[in-house]
Each structure stands twice: as C-alpha cells, then as structure tokens.
ZAMARGU-4260 file (C-alpha; in steps of 0.2 Angstrom, whole numbers, plus 5000, padded with zeros to 4 digits):
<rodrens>
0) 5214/4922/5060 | 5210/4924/5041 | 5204/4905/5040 | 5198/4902/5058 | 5181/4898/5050
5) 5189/4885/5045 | 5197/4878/5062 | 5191/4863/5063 | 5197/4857/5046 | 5214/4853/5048
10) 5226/4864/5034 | 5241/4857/5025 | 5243/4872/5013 | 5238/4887/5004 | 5241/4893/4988
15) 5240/4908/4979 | 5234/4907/4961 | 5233/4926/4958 | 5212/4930/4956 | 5209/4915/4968
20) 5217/4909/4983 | 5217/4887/4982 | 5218/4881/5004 | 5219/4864/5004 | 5216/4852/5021
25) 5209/4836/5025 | 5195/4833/5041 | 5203/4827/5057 | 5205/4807/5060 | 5188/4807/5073
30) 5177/4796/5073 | 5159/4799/5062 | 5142/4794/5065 | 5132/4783/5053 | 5118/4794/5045
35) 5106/4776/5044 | 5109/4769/5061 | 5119/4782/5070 | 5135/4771/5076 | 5151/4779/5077
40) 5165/4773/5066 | 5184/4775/5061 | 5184/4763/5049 | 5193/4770/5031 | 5183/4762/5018
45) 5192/4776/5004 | 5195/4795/5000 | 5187/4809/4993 | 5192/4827/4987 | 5178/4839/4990
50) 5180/4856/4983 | 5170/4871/4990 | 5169/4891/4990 | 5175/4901/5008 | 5173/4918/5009
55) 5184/4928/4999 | 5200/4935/5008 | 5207/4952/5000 | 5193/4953/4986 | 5199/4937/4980
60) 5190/4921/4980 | 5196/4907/4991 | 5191/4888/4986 | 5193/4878/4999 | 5199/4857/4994
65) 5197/4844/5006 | 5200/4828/5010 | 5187/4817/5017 | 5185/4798/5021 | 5173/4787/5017
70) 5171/4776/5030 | 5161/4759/5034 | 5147/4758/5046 | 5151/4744/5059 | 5134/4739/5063
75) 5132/4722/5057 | 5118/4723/5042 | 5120/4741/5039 | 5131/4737/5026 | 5133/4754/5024
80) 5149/4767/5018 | 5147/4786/5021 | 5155/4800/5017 | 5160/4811/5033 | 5154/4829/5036
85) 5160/4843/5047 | 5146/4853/5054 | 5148/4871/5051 | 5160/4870/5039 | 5155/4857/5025
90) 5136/4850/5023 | 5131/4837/5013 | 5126/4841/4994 | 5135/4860/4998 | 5146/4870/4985
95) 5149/4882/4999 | 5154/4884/5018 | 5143/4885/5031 | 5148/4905/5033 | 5151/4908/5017
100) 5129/4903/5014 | 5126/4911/5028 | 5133/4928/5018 | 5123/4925/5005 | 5108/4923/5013
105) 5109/4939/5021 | 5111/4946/5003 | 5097/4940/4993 | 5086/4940/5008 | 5087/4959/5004
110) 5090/4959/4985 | 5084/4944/4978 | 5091/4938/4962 | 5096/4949/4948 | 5101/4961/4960
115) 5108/4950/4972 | 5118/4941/4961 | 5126/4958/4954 | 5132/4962/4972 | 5140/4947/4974
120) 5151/4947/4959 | 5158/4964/4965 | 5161/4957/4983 | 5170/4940/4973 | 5154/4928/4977
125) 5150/4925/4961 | 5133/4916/4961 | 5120/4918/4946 | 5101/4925/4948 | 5094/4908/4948
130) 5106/4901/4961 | 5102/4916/4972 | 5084/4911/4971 | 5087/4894/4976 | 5097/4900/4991
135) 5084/4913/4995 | 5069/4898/4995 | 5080/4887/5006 | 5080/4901/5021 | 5068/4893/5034
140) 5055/4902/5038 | 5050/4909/5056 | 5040/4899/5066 | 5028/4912/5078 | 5015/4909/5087
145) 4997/4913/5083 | 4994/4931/5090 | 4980/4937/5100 | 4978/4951/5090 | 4980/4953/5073
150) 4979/4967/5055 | 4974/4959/5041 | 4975/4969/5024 | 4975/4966/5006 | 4988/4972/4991
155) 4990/4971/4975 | 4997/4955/4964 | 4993/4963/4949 | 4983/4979/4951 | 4962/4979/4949
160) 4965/4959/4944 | 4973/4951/4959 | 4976/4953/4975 | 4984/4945/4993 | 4979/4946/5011
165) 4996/4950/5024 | 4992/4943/5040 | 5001/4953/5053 | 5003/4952/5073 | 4995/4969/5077
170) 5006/4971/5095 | 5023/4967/5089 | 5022/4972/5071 | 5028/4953/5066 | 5022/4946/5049
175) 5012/4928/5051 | 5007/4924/5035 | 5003/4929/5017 | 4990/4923/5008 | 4985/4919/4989
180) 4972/4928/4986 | 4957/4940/4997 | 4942/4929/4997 | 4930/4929/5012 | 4934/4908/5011
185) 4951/4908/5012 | 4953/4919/5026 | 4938/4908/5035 | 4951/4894/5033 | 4965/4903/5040
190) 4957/4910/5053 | 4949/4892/5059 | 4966/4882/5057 | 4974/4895/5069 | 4962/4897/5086
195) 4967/4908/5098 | 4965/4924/5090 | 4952/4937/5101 | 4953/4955/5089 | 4956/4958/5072
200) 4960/4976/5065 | 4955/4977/5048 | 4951/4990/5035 | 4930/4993/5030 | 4932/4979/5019
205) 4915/4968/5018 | 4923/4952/5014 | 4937/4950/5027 | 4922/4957/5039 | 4911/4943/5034
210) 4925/4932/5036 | 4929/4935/5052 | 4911/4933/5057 | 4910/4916/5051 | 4924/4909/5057
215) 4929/4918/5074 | 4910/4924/5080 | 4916/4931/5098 | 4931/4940/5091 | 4933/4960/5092
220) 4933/4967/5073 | 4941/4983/5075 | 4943/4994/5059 | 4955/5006/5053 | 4955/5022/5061
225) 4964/5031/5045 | 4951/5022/5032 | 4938/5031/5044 | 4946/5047/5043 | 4950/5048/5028
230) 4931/5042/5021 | 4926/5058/5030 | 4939/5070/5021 | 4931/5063/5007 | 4915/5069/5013
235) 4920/5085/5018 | 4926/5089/5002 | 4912/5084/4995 | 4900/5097/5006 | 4915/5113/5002
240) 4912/5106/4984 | 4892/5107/4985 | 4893/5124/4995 | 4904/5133/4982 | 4892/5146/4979
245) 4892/5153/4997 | 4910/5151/5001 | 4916/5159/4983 | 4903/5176/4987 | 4913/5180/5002
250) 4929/5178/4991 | 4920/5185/4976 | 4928/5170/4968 | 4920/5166/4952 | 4910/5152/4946
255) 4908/5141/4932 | 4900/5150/4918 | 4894/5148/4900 | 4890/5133/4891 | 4895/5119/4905
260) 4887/5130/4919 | 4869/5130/4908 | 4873/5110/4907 | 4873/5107/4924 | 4859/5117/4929
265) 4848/5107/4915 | 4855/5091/4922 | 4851/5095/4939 | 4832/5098/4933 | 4831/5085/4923
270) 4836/5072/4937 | 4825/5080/4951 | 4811/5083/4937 | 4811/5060/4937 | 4813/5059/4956
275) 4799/5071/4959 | 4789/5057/4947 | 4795/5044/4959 | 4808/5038/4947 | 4822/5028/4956
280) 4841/5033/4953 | 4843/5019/4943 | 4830/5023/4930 | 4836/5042/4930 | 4853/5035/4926
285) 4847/5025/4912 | 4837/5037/4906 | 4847/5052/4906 | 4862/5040/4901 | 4874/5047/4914
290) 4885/5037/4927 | 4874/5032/4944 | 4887/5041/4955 | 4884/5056/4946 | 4864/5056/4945
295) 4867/5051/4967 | 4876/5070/4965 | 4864/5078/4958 | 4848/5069/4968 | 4860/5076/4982
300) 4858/5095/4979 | 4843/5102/4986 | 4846/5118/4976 | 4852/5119/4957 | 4868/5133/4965
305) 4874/5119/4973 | 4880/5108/4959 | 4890/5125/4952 | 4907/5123/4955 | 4924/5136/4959
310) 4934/5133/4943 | 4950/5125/4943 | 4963/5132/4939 | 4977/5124/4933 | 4994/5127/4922
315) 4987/5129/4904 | 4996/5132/4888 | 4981/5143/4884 | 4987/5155/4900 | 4997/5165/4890
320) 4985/5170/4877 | 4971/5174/4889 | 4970/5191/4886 | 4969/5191/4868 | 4956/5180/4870
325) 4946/5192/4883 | 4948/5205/4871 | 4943/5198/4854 | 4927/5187/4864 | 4923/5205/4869
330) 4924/5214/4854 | 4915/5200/4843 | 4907/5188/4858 | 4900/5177/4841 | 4919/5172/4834
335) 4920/5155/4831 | 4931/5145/4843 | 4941/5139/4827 | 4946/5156/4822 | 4954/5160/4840
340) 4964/5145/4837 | 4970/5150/4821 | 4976/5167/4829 | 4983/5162/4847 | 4992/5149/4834
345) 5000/5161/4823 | 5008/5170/4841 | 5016/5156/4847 | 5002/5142/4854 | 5007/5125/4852
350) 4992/5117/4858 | 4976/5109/4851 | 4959/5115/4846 | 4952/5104/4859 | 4963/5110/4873
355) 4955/5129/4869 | 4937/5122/4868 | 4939/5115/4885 | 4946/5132/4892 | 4930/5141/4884
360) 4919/5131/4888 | 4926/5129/4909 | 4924/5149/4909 | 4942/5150/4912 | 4945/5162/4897
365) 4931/5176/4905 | 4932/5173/4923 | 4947/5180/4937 | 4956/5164/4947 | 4950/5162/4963
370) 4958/5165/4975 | 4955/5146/4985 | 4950/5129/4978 | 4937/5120/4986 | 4951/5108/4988
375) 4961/5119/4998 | 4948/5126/5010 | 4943/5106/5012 | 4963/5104/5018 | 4963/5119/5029
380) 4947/5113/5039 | 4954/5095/5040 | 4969/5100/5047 | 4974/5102/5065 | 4972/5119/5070
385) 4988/5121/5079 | 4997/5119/5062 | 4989/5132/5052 | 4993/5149/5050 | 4989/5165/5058
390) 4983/5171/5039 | 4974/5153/5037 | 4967/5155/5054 | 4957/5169/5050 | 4953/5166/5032
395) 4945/5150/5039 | 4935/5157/5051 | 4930/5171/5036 | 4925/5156/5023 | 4914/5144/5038
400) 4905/5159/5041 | 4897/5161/5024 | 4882/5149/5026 | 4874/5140/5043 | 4881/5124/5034
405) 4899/5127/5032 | 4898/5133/5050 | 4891/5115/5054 | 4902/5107/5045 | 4918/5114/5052
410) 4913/5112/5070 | 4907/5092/5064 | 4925/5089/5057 | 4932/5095/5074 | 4922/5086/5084
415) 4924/5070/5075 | 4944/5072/5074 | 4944/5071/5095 | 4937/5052/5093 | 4950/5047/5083
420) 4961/5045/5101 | 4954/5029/5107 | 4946/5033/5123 | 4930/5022/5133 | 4917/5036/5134
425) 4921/5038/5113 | 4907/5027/5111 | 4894/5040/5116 | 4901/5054/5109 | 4901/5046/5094
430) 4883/5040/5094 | 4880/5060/5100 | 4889/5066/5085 | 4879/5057/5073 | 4865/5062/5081
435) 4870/5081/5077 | 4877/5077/5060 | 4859/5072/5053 | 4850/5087/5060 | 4863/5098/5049
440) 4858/5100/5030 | 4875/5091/5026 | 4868/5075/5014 | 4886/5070/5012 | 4889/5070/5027
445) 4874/5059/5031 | 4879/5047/5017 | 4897/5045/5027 | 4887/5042/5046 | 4877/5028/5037
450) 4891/5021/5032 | 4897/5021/5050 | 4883/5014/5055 | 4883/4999/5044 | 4901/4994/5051
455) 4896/4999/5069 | 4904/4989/5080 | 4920/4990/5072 | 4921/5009/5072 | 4915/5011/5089
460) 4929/4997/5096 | 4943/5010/5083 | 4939/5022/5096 | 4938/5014/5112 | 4953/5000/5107
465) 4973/5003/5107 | 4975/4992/5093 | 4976/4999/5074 | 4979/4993/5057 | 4993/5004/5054
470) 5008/4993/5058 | 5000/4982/5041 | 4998/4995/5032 | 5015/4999/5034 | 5021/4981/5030
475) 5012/4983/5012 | 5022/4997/5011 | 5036/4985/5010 | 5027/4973/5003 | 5028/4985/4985
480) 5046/4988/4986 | 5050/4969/4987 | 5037/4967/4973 | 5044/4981/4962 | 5063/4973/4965
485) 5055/4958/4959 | 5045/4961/4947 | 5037/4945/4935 | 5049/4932/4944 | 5046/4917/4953
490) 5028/4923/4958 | 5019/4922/4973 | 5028/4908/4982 | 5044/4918/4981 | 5035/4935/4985
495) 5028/4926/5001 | 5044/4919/5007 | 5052/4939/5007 | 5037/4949/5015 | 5038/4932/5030
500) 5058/4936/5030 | 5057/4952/5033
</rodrens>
C-alpha cells in the first residue's frame, strides 16, 4: 500500500538508509512504442539505471532506482534505439514521479518559490526556490472559452508607474487573461482576437471605455456600480463640508477661527473677485499660484461661509497643555507663539514649535471640539438607515434640518441609493433624479450628475443589468496577495501565470 503509486514498476527491494529509504525495481518486460514512428518493440538493445525522487514515506525521503531498457526500433530505416518510459510513474527528462510533481505543483501553485521551497523541506521534498519556479511555469494553463460577459480592471505593477488589465468572465467568476499593461490599444487587440463577447463591466475608466468602443461597437459597457456609489459619497461629503456653517450652528459646534479662517475668506474673494472679471479657472490658479482643484473649490461657494470649515480634531501632543495655553493667550492674547513653546516645554511637551504653530493657527487652542465631524455626519447620511441608531436617527434628522440644502441633499442620497438594485424602470428614475439634483443648490452634487451624464449609457445599463465588476475587483484583491508573496521575482510572465492558476 505504501508504494502502490509505484504499481506498475516491478519492485525487487527496498532499503533503508536511515534519512532516506533507496526502493529499487526494474520496468516490466512489455513491449514499448517507438517515439519516431510509433512501432512497438521488445528488442534489448542495452540497460539503464534511472534514479528518481517518490514521495516521502514517514518524513523520509524515498528515491526510487530503476532499471529500464533501451531497446531498438524494428522499423526498417528508423535506425533508431530508445529508452522506455512508464506513464505515470517515470517521464522523460523527470527527476521525479509523476505523483510526487503532481504534490509539488499543488504547493508552489500556492506559495511560489521561497516560500514554497521552505515547505517542502519540512515535508522532506527538498526543492530549491528556482526549481519551484520552473515547476510552477511548467503547470499548463486553463483553456476557457471566450465569455459572453466579461469585468475588465486594472492593478498595480509598480504603483502610480505601471499597471495591468485582469480580464475576467463576469458569470462564473473565471480569470481569462492578464494583460501587460492598460492601454486603450492593447485591450482593442484583445478584445478583436476573442469575438464573441456582448457586455463588458468595467470601472469609469475613459481608456478601456474608448477601447471597447473601437473594437466591440454593439457591445453593452456596463460600469461599476460601487465606483458610482462611491463617486457620489465623495460628493456628499464634499456638500456636508461646504454646508459646515449651518450644520455646526444647530450643534454650536465651532468653526475655524483666527489666522487660517481670515486666509480663507480672503482667498475666496480674491478668486470670485477674477471670475467676476471673466477670468478662467485656469488663470485664477496661475495667478493666485494655488492648485486648480482648490481655485474649482472656492469658484464653487456661492457664499464666503461656505468654505469655513468644523475643525478637526485629532490626537495631539499639544492636548495636554491646552489649558495653559487658553489661559496665558487670554491673559496676554500678544505672547509670541515661541515663548508658549518654551513653557509647555519646560512641563513636559515633547513636540515641535511647528507642531504648536499649526494648532494655533487651526483655532484648536481657543475653540471647544465639536461634537461631529463633517465626516461623520457624511457616513451617517450614506448609510442604510435600518443600521443606525436610535440616538443617530434623531441627530440626523436634527443636523438635515438646519439649511433647505442639507434637507435636499439627504433625501437625493436616499433616492439615488434605491437605483443601485438593478431594476428596468431605473432608467427613468435616474434621468428624474438628475432632473431634481440640478434644481437644488448642491454644485457638487451637479459636478457628480455631469459625470454621470458623460458615461451615460454605462451607468444607466449598472442599473438596469445583473452584471457587476465586483467579482474582478475581488480577483485584484488576490491579485496583491500573490504580488506581495512575490515580490521583485520573475516579473510579470510569472505573476500572470499565478492570477490564471488561481
């Protein structure tokens, strides 16, 4: 039972050596087929000792030594003599049995070489990393058949330099290719060398968009319901952030004060000062030498309130000495910032001088904590409201009621949650909801339906279609554990053949 793998070799002895256990048997006296012209022979032309690994017996290994024939092809003009093989036990050019690869295989198909190879010497299969590789390479790839639907997604090769496309079948969750790179050409050619395909889920991204245009013009593009989502929490915050000054009033929350506030506010003048002279955004930027994103922010706000923000309050080493700093600003509200640091140092702080500047100047040593972020409040609107709180139920209803826009906006993000279960008549309410969306003074909001609308048919097939770009998502999920075990060996070709095994 211990060497049935081993059955149809025929076993004269085995040996026991101590840290390895020697079997040694010769092949049965068939007959072999000629690997040139295929005629069977019996004919001995000579002997031969083969010498390979089995798979270990009582954490010991086993090496298996066998004695094949050589023997001469009968075929007149084949002039030919070959070495005989047994199927399933020996292969030609093999170092190992057919099971024992096989046990290999299932190991670095999982752990790959370094790790691999560590495994294998506690389970007395010693193999080094590089072997392991080879091994690994040599596992033939799945042959599928082109999907009708498929989820294409990038990750990362080497984060913000290279990236890959994962090609994925969207109904079974199979892995069809990888490819090198996430160029609108090469998926083109991918996408033309495999006809067949009718949808393909996909995230907002404007290249695979264009590619599948090109190459597949009557296929269904169907983007990525969580990308949709998610672009709109993103929004959402955005308007809490921009509506701080109503919100934080109900609360009597503070807002930011001092020397960053009187920054702001100038800012925001001095960029709708330029727009009101007809000045693009991109002048404004240049002139006022601030980033493009930010001058979009401020051209945003109608009104200067609504670029103050609630302050944030996070863990500080300058928590501790708030109060001696509350108390000396208010008995001398001239004290240089350099002098407090000299006193909070002398009790104990441990920080830097600019670490204090940046806490004065955010209004943190003056103002109370509020008692919500904008952050928060954001999260409790975007969640479903059968998972909040009783407590969170009514402080939600307390903060959307402070201005005619948060009241807007909290009904908009419900509205928009119900389309994100495919349904047929989505594709009205959707155009209904953008509809009501731009009649509300919610700019960021606006900014995320023109989005929308640039990507149309893909967002209104996300909510009339099944199909989803999740189960890719997921596979890139793997796809960094398998890059992480493997990281800076073997490159692509080696990371491709894992994410197709898996």
């Amino acid at each position: 039972m211990v060497f049935s793998g081993l059955s149809p070799l025929v076993i004269e002895d085995v040996a026991d050596e101590g840290e390895r256990i020697v079997v040694r048997a010769r092949t049965p006296r068939d007959t072999a087929v000629c690997p040139v012209c295929g005629a069977s022979s019996g004919r001995v032309h000579g002997y031969h000792w083969r010498t390979v690994a089995d798979v270990p017996v009582d954490g010991r290994r086993v090496v298996v030594r066998v004695r094949v024939r050589r023997l001469v092809c009968p075929t007149p003009g084949c002039h030919h003599t070959f070495r005989e093989q047994v199927p399933g036990v020996l292969e030609r050019y093999q170092r190992r049995t057919a099971r024992l690869t096989s046990q290999v295989k299932a190991v670095v198909k999982e752990l790959a070489g370094r790790a691999g190879s560590r495994l294998l010497a506690k389970l007395a299969m010693g193999l080094s990393r590089h072997t392991a590789l080879r091994t690994l390479l040599r596992i033939p790839l799945p042959t599928r058949r082109v999907p009708r639907v498929i989820g294409v997604d990038d990750f990362a090769l080497r984060r913000r330099h290279r990236y890959a496309t994962v090609v994925i079948d969207a109904e079974t969750h199979e892995r069809i290719d990888v490819l090198p790179d996430r160029t609108t050409g090469t998926l083109q050619v991918w996408l033309r060398e495999h006809p067949g395909v009718e949808v393909v889920c996909r995230d907002g991204s404007a290249t695979y968009a264009e590619a599948i245009r090109r190459a597949l013009p009557g296929a269904i593009q169907v983007a990525d319901r969580w990308h949709v989502w998610h672009n709109l929490c993103e929004a959402a915050l955005s308007e809490v952030k921009a509506h701080s000054s109503c919100w934080a009033t109900v609360l009597d929350a503070p807002l930011y004060e001092g020397p960053r506030a009187q920054s702001t506010l100038e800012r925001w003048h001095q960029v709708h000062g330029l727009l009101d002279q007809g000045v693009s955004l991109l002048e404004c930027a240049r002139r006022l030498q601030l980033a493009l994103n930010i001058v979009k922010r401020y051209a945003r706000a109608d009104r200067p309130e609504r670029v103050l923000r609630v302050p944030k309050y996070r863990a500080s080493l300058v928590d501790p000495y708030r109060e001696h700093l509350r108390k000396r600003r208010a008995e001398d509200p001239a004290v240089p910032v350099k002098h407090l640091f000299e006193e909070i140092k002398a009790l104990g702080f441990t920080g830097c001088l600019n670490l204090l500047h940046k806490y004065i100047n955010q209004g943190r040593a003056d103002a109370d904590r509020s008692h919500i972020s904008a952050r928060r409040l954001a999260r409790m609107m975007l969640t479903r409201p059968d998972n909040l709180k009783a407590e969170h139920h009514d402080l939600l209803a307390k903060l959307t009621a402070a201005c005619p826009e948060m009241t807007q906006l909290s009904s908009s993000i419900r509205t928009f949650a119900q389309l994100l279960k495919p349904h047929a008549g989505n594709a009205d309410a959707h155009t209904r909801w953008i509809v009501q969306v731009r009649a509300a003074d919610l700019p960021h909001l606006h900014a995320f339906t023109r989005g929308l609308e640039r990507d149309h048919d893909a967002v209104i097939a996300a909510f009339t279609l099944p199909y989803s770009n999740g189960p890719t998502e997921g596979v890139n999920t793997k796809t960094k554990r398998i890059a992480r075990q493997m990281h800076g060996r073997a490159g692509f070709t080696l990371l491709r053949h894992r994410i197709l095994l898996g």
